[in-house]
gemmi code that builds the backbone of each chain (N, CA, C; Angstrom):
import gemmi

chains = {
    "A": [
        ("UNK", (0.848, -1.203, 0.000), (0.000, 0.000, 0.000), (0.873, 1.239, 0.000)),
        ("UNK", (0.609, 1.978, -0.903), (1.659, 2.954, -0.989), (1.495, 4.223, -0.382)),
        ("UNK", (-0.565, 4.444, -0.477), (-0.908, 5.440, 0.558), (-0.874, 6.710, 0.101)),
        ("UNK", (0.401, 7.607, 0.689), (0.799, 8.989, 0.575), (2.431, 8.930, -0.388)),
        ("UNK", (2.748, 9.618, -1.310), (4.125, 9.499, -1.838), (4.299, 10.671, -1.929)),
        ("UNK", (5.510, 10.746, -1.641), (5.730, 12.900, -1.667), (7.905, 12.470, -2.672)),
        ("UNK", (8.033, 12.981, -3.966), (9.244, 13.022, -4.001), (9.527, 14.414, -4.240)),
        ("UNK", (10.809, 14.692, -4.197), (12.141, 14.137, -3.605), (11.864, 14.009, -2.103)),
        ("UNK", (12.898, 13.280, -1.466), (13.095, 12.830, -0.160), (13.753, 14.218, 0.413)),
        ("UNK", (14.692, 14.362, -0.267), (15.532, 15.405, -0.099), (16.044, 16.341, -0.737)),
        ("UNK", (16.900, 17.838, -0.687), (16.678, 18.465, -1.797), (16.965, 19.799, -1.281)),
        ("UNK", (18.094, 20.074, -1.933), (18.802, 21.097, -1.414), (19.374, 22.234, -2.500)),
        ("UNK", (19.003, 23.197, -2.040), (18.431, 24.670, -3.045), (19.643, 25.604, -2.887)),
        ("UNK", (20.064, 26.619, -3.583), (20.588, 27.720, -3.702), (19.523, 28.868, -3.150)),
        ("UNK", (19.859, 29.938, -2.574), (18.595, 31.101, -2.439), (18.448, 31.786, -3.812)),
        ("UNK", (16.724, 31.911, -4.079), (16.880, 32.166, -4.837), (15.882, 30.776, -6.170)),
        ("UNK", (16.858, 30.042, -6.638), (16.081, 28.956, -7.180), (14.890, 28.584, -7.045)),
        ("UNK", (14.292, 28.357, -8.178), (12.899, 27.796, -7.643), (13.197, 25.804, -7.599)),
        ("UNK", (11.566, 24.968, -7.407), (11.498, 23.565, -7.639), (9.898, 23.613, -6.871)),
        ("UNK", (9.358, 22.107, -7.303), (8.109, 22.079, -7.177), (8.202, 20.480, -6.180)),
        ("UNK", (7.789, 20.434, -5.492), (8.004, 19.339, -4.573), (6.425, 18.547, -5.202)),
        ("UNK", (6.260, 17.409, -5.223), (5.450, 16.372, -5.626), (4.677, 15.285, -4.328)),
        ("UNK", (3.716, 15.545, -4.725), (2.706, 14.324, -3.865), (1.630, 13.939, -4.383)),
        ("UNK", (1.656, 12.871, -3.999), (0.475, 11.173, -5.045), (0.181, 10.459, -3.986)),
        ("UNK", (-1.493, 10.521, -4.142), (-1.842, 9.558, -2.863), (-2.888, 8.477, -3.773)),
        ("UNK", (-2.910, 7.622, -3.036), (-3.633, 6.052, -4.063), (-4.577, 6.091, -2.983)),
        ("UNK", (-5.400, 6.770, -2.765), (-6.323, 6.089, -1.579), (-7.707, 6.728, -1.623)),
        ("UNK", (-8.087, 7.626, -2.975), (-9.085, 7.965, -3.385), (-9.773, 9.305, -2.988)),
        ("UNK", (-8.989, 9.725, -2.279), (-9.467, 10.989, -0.696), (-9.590, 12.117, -1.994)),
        ("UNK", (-10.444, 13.151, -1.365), (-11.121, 14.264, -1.718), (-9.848, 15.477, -1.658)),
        ("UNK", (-9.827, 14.999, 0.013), (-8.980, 16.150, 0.388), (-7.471, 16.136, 0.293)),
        ("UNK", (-6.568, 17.045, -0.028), (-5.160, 16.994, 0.323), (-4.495, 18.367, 0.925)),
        ("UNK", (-3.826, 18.107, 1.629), (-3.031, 18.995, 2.446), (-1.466, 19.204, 2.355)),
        ("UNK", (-0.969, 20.758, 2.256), (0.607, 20.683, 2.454), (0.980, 21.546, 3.893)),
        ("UNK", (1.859, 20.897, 4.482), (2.452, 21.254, 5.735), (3.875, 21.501, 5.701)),
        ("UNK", (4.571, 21.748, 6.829), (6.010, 22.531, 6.730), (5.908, 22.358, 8.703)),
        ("UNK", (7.050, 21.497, 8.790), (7.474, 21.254, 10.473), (9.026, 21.807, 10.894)),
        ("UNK", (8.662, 22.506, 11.547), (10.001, 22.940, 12.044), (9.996, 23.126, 13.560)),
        ("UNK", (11.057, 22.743, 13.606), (11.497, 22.298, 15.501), (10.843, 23.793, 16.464)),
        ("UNK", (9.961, 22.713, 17.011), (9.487, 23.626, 18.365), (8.128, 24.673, 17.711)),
        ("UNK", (7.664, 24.396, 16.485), (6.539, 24.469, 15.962), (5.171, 24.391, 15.223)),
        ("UNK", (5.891, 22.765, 15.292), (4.522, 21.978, 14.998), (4.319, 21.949, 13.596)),
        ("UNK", (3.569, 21.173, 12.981), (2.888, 21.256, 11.868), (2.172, 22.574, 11.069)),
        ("UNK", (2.450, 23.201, 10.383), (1.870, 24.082, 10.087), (1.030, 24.260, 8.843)),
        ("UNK", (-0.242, 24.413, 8.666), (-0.608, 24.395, 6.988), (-0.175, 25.224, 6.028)),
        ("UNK", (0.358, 24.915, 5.324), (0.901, 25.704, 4.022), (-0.346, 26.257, 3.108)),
        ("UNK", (-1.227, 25.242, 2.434), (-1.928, 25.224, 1.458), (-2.759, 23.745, 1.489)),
        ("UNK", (-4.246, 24.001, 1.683), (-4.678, 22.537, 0.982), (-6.098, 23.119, 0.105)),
        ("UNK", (-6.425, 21.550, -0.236), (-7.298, 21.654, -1.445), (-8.453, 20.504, -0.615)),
        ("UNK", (-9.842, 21.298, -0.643), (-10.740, 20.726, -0.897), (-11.176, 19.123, -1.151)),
        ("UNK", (-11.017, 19.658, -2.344), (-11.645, 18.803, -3.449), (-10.754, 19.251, -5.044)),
        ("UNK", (-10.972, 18.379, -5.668), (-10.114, 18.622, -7.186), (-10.838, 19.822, -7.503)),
        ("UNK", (-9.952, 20.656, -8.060), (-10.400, 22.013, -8.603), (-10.424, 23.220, -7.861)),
        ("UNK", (-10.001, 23.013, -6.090), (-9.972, 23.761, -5.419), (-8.758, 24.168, -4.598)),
        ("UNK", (-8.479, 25.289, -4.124), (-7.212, 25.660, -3.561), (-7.275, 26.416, -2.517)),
        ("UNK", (-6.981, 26.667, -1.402), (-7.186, 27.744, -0.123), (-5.683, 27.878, 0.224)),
        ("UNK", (-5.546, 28.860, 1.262), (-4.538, 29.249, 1.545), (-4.975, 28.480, 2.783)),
        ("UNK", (-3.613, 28.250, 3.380), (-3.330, 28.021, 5.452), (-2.982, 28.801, 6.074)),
        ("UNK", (-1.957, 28.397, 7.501), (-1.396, 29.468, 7.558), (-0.232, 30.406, 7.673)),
        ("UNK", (0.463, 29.806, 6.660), (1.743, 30.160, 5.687), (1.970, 30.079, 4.608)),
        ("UNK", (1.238, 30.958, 3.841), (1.252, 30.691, 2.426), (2.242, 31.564, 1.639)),
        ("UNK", (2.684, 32.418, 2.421), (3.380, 33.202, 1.345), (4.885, 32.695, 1.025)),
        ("UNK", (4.652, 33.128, -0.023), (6.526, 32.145, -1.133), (5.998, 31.269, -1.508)),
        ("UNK", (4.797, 30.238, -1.264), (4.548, 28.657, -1.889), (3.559, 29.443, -3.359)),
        ("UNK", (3.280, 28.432, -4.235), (2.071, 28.250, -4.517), (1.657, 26.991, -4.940)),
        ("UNK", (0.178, 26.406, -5.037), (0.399, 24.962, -5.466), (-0.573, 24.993, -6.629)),
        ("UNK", (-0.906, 23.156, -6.425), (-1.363, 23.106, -7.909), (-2.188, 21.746, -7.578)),
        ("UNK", (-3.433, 21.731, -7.988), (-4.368, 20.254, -8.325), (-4.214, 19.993, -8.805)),
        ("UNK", (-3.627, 19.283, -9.241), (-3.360, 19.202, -10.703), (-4.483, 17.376, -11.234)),
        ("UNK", (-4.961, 16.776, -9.913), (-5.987, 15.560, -10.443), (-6.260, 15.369, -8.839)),
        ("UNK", (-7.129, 14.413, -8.581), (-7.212, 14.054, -7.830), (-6.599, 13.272, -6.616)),
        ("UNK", (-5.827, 12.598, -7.755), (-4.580, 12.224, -6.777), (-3.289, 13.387, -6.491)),
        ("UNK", (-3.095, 14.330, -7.174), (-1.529, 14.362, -7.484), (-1.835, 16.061, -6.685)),
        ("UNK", (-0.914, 16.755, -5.902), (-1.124, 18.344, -4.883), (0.294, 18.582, -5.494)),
        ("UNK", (0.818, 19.644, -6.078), (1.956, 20.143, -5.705), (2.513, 21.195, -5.135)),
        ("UNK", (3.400, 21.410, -5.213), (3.950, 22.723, -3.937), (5.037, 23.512, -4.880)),
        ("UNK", (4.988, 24.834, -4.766), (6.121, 24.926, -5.986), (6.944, 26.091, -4.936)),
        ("UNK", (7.910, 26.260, -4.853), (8.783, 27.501, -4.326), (9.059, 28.059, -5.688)),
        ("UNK", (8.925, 29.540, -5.849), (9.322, 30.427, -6.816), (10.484, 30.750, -6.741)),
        ("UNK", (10.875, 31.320, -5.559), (12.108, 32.391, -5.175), (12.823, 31.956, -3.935)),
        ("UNK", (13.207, 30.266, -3.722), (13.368, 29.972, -2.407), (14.267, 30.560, -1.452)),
        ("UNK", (13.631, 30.710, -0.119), (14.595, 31.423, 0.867), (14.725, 31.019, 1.907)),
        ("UNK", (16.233, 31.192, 2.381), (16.548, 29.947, 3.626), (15.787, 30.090, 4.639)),
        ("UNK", (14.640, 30.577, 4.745), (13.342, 30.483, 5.879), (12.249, 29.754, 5.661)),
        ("UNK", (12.726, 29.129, 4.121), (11.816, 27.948, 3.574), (12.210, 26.880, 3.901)),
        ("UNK", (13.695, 26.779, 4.563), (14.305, 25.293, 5.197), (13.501, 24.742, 6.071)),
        ("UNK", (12.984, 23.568, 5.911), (12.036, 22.913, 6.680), (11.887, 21.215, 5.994)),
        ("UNK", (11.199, 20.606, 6.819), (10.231, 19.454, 6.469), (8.905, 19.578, 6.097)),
        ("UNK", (8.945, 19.358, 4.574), (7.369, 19.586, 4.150), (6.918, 17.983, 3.784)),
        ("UNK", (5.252, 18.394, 4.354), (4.779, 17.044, 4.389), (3.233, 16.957, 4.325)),
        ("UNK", (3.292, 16.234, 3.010), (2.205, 16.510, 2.407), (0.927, 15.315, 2.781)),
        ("UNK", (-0.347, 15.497, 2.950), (-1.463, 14.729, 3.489), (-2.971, 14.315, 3.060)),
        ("UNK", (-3.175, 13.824, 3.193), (-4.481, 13.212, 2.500), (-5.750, 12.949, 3.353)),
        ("UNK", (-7.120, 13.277, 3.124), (-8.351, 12.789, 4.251), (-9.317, 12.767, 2.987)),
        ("UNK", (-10.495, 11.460, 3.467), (-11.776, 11.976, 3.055), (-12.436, 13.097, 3.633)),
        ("UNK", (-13.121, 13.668, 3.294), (-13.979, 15.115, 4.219), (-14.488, 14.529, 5.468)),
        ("UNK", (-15.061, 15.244, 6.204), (-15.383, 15.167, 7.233), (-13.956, 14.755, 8.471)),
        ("UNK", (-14.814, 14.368, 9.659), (-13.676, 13.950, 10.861), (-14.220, 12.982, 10.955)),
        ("UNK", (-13.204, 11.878, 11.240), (-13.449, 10.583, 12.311), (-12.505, 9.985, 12.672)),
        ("UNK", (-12.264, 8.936, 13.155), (-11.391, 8.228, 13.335), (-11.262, 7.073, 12.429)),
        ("UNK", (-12.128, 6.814, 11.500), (-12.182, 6.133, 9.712), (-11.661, 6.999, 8.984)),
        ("UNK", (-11.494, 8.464, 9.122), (-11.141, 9.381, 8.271), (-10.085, 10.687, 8.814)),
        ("UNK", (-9.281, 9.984, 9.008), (-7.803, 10.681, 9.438), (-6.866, 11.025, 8.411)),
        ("UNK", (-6.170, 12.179, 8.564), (-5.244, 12.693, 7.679), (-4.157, 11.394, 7.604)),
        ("UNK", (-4.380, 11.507, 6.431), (-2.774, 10.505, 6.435), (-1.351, 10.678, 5.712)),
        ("UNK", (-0.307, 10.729, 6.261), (0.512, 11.991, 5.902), (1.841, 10.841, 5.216)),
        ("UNK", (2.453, 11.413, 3.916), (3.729, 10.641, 3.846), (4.989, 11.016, 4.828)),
        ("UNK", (6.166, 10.732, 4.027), (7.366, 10.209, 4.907), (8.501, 11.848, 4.722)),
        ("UNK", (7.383, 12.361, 3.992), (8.290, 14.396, 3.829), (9.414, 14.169, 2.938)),
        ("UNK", (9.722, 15.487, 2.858), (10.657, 16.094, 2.159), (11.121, 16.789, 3.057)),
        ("UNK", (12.633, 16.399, 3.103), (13.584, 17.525, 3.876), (14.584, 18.370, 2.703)),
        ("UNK", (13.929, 19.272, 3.030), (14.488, 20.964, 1.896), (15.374, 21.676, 2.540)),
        ("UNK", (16.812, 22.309, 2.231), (17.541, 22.806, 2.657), (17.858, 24.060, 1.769)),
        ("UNK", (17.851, 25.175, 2.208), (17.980, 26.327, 1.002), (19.234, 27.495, 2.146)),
        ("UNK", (20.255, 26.815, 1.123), (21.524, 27.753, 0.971), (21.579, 29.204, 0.525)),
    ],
    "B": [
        ("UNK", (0.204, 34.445, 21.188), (0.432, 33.426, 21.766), (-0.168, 32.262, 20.950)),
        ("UNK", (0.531, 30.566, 20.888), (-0.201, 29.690, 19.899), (-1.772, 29.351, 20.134)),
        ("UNK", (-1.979, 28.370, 19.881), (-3.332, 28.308, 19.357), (-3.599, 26.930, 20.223)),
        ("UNK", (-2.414, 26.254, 20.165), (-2.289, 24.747, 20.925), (-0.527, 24.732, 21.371)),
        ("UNK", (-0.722, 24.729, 22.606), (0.792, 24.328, 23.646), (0.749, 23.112, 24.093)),
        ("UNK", (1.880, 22.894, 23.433), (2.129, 21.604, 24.008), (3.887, 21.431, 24.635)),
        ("UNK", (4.464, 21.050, 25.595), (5.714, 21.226, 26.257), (6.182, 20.094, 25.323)),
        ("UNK", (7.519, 20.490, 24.692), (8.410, 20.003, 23.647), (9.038, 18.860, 24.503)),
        ("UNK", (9.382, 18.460, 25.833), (10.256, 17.780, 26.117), (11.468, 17.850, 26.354)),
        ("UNK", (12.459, 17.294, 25.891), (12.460, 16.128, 25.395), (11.371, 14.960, 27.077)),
        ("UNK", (11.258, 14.009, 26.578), (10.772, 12.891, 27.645), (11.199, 11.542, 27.976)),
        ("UNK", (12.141, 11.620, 28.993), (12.769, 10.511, 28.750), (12.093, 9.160, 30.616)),
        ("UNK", (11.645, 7.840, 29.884), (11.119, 7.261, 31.113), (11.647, 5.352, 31.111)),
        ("UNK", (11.540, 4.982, 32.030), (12.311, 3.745, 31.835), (10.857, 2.428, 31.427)),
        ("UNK", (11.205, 1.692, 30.603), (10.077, 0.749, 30.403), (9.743, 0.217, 31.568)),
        ("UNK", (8.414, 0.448, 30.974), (7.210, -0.172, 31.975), (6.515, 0.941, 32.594)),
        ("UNK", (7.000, 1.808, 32.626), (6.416, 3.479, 33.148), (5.238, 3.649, 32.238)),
        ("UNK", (4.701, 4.681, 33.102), (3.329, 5.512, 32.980), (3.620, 6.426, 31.954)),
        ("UNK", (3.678, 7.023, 30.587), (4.233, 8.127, 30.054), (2.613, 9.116, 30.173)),
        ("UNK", (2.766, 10.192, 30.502), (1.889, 11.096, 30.445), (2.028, 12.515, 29.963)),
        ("UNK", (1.303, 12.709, 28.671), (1.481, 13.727, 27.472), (0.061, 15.253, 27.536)),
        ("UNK", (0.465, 15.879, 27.619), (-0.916, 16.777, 27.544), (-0.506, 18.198, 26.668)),
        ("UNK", (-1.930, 18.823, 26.414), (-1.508, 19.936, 25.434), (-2.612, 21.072, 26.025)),
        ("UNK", (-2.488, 21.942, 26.080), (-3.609, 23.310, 25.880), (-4.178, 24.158, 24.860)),
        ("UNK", (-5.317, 24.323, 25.188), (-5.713, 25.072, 23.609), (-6.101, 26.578, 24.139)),
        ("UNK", (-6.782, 27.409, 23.115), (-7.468, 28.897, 24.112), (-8.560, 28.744, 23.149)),
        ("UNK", (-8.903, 27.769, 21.769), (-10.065, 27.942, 20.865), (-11.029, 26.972, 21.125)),
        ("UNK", (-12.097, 27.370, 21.703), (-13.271, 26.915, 22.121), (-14.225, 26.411, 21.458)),
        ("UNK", (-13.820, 26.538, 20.197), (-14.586, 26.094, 18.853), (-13.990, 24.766, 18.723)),
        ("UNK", (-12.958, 24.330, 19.211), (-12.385, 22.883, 18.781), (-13.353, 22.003, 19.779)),
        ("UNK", (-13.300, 21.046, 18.613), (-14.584, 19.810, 19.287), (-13.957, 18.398, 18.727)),
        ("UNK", (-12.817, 18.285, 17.933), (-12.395, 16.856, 18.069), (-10.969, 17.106, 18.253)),
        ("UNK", (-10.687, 15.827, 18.888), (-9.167, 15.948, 19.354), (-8.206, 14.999, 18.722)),
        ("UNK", (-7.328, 14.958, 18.395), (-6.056, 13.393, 17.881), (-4.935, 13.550, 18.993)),
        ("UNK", (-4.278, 12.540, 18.549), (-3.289, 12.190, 18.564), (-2.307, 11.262, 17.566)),
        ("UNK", (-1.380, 12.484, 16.910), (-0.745, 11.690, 16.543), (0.686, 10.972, 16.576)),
        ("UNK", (1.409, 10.022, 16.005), (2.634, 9.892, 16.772), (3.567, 9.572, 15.286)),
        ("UNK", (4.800, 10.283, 15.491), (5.932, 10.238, 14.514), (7.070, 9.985, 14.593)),
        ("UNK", (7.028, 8.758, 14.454), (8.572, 8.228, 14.306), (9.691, 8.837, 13.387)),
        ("UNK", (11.384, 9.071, 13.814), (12.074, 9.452, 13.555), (12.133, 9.516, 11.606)),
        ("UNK", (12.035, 10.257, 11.202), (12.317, 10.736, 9.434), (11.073, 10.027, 8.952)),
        ("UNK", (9.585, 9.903, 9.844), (8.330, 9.682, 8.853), (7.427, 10.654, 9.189)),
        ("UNK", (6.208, 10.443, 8.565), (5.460, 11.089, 8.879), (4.572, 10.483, 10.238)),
        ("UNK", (3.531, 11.954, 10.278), (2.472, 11.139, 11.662), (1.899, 10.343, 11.397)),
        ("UNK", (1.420, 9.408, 12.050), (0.058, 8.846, 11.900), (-0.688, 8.634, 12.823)),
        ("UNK", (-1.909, 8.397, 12.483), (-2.779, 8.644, 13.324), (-3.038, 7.512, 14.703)),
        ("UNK", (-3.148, 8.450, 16.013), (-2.783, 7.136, 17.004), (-4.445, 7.023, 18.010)),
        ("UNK", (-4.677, 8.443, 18.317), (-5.938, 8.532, 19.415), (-7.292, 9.979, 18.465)),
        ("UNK", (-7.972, 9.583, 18.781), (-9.224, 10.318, 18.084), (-10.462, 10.609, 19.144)),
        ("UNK", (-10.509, 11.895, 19.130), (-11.799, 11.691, 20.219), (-12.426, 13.699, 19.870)),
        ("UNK", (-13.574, 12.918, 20.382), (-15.057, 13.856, 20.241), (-15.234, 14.293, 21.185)),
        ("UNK", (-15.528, 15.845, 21.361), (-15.831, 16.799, 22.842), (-14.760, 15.914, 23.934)),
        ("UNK", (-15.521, 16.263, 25.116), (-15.295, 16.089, 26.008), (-15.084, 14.703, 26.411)),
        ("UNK", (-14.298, 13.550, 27.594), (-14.150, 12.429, 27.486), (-13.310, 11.753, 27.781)),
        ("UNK", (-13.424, 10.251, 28.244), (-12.153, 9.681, 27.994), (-12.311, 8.544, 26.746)),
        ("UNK", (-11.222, 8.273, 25.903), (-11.194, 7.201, 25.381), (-10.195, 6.410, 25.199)),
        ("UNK", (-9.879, 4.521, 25.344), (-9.501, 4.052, 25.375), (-8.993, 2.524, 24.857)),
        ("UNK", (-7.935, 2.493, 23.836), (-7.314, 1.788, 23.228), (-6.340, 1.120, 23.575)),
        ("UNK", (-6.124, -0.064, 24.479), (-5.200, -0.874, 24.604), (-4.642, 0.201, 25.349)),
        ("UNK", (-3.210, -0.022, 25.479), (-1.974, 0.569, 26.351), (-2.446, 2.179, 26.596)),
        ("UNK", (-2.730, 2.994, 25.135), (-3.221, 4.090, 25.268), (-4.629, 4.908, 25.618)),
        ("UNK", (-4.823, 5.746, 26.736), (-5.591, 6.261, 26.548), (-5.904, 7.717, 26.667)),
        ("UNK", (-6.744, 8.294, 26.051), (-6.747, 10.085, 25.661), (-8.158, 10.808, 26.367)),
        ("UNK", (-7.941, 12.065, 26.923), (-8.731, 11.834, 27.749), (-8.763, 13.762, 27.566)),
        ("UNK", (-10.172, 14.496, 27.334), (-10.430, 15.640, 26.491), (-11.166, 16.510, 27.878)),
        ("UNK", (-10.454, 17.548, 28.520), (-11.806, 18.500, 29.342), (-12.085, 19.568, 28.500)),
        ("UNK", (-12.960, 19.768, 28.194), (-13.056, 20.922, 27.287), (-13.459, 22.725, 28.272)),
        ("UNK", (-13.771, 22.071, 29.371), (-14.020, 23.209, 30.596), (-12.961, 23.548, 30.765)),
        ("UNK", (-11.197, 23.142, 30.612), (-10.436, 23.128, 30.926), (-9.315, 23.659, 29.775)),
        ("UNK", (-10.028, 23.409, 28.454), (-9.285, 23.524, 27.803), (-8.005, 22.705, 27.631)),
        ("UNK", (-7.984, 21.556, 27.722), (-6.600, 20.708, 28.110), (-6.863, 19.213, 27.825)),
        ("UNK", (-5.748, 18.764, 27.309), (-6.127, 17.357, 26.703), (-4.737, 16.513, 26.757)),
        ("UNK", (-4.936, 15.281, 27.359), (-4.249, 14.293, 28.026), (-3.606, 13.329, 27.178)),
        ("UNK", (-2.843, 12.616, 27.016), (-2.370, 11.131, 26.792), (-1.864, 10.346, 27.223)),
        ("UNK", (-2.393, 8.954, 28.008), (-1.630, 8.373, 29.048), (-1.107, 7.279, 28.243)),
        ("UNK", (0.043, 7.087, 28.357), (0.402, 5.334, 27.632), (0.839, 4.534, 28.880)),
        ("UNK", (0.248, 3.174, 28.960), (0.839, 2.388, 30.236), (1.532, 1.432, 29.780)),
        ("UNK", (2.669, 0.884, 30.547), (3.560, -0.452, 30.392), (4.368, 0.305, 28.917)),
        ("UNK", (4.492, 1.605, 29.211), (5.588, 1.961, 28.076), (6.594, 0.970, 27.616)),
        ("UNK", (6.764, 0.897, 26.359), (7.848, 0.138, 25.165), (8.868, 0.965, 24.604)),
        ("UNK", (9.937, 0.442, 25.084), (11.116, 0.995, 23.702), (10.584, 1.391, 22.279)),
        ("UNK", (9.199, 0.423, 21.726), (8.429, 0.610, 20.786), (7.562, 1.930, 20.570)),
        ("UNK", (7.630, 2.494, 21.659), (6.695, 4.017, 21.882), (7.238, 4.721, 21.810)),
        ("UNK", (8.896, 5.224, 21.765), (10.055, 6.028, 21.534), (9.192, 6.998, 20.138)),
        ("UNK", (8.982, 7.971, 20.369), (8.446, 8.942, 18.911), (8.302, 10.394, 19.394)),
        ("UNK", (8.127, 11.047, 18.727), (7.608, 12.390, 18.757), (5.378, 11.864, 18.619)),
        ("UNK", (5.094, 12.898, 20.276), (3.723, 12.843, 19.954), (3.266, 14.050, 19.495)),
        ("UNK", (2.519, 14.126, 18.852), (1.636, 15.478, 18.544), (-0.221, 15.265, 18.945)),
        ("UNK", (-0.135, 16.799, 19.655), (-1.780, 16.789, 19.630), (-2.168, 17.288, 18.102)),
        ("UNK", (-3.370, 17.236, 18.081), (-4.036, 18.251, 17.093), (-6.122, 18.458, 17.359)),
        ("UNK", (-6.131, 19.158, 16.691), (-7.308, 19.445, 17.021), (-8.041, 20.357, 15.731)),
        ("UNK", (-9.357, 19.905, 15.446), (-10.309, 20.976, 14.489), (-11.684, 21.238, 15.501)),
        ("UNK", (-12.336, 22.237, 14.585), (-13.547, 22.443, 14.730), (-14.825, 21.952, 14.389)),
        ("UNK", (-15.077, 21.040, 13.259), (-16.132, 20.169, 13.101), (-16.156, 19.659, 11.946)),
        ("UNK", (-17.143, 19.168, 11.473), (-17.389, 17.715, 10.445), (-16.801, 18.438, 9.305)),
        ("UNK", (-17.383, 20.139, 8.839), (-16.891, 20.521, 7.780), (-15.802, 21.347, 7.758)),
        ("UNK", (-15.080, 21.494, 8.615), (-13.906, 22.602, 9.247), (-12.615, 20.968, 9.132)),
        ("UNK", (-11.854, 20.676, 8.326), (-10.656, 19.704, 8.210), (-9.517, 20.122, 8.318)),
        ("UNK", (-9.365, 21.597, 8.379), (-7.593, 21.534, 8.940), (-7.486, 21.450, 10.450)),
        ("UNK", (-6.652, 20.714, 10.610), (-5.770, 20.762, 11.597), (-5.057, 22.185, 12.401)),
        ("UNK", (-5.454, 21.900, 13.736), (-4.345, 22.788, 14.189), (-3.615, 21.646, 15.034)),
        ("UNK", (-1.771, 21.401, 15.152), (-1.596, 21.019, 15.829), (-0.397, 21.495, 16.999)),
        ("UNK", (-0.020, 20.787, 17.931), (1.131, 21.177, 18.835), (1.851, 21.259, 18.327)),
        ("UNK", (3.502, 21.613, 19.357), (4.761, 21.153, 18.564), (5.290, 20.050, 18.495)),
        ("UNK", (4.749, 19.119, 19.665), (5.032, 17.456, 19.966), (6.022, 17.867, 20.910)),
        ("UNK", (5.802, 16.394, 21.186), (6.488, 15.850, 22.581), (7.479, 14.949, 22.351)),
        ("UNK", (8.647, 14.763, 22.553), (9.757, 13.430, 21.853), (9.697, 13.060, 23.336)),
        ("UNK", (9.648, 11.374, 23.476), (9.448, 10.324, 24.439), (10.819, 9.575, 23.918)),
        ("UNK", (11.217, 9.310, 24.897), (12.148, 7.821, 24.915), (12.028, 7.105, 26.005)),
        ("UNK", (11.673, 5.848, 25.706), (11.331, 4.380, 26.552), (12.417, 4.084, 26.650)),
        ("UNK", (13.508, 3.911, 27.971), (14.826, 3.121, 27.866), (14.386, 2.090, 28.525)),
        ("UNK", (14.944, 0.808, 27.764), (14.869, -0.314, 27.756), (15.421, -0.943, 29.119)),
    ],
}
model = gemmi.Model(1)
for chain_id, residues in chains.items():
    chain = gemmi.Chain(chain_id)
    for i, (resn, *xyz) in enumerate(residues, 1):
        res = gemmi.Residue()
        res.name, res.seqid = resn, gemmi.SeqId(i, " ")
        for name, pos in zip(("N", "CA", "C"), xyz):
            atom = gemmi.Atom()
            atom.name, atom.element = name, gemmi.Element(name[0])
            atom.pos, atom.b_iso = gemmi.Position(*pos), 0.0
            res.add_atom(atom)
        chain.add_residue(res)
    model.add_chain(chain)
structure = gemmi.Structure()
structure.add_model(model)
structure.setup_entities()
């Protein structure tokens, strides 16, 4: 079961450079989510989507933008990356609603380093 | 000030111990609670789930919500070297409200 797939694993930037970080989930969900963890502050939402065709901001959106690009597939793109974008991003998946049948389910991240 | 505190740790307890995890919120609108737990270079996944106010209970773990209090618990008993992770709370507001707010987590180590 492959679940959540987010590539690259890893991935290390010049300031400045852009790249689009990638996530594919096989599990049919509506919803997808991008996050960004950094020590001593938790998970934070970047950007998620609805439903296909939809996009909201979280609450750190500025420098990202993303992309629906299907139902399975969320991406994350840095334009102008800046070493305050160094983090673990980690991208997530739910059907709507809450339960405990319907929990975010998150891959294994991307650790981004911007020089 | 955040939205959800949770004390970073580190947490260190010898197997077989009581580990006991808790977080605070100040948003009164939150009505379901998690827990999730993340092992070293993965992601979370999902460990405890609970509605309003409560206790609930799964094997070794159980999570336990005052909402008068604003404050929300995690007890694990007969701790395992196997429970060694970073915990995180999190918390939303209802059926149609799906983001997450969560802590910063808690890193536990079970020494063997």
């Amino acid at each position: 079961n492959a679940g959540v797939t987010q590539t690259p694993k890893f991935q290390v930037l010049k300031t400045g450079q852009s790249m689009t970080l990638q996530c594919a989930q096989d599990m049919n969900h509506n919803s997808m989510y991008w996050y960004r963890q950094d020590p001593g502050m938790g998970l934070r939402l970047i950007y998620y989507s609805a439903s296909e065709g939809t996009t909201d901001k979280g609450e750190v959106p500025n420098g990202y933008n993303v992309s629906r690009l299907n139902k399975r597939e969320f991406s994350l793109r840095l334009e102008s990356a800046a070493p305050s974008q160094t983090s673990v991003y980690f991208c997530a998946s739910s059907s709507p609603g809450q339960g405990a049948n319907q929990p975010q389910h998150f891959g294994d991240g991307t650790r981004l380093s911007i020089l | 000030q955040k939205e959800v505190e949770q004390d970073p740790g580190p947490l260190s307890v010898p197997e077989g111990a009581i580990v006991s995890l808790n977080c605070t919120y100040s948003n009164s609108a939150f009505q379901y609670f998690m827990w999730y737990r993340q092992y070293s270079r993965k992601g979370p996944e999902l460990l405890m789930y609970t509605y309003s106010s409560g206790n609930k209970e799964d094997g070794r773990f159980t999570a336990q919500v005052d909402k008068s209090s604003k404050y929300i618990s995690l007890f694990i008993r007969d701790s395992q070297p196997s429970d060694s992770a970073t915990y995180l709370c999190a918390m939303s507001r209802g059926t149609n409200d799906y983001k997450l707010s969560f802590g910063a987590g808690t890193t536990v180590t079970v020494r063997a």
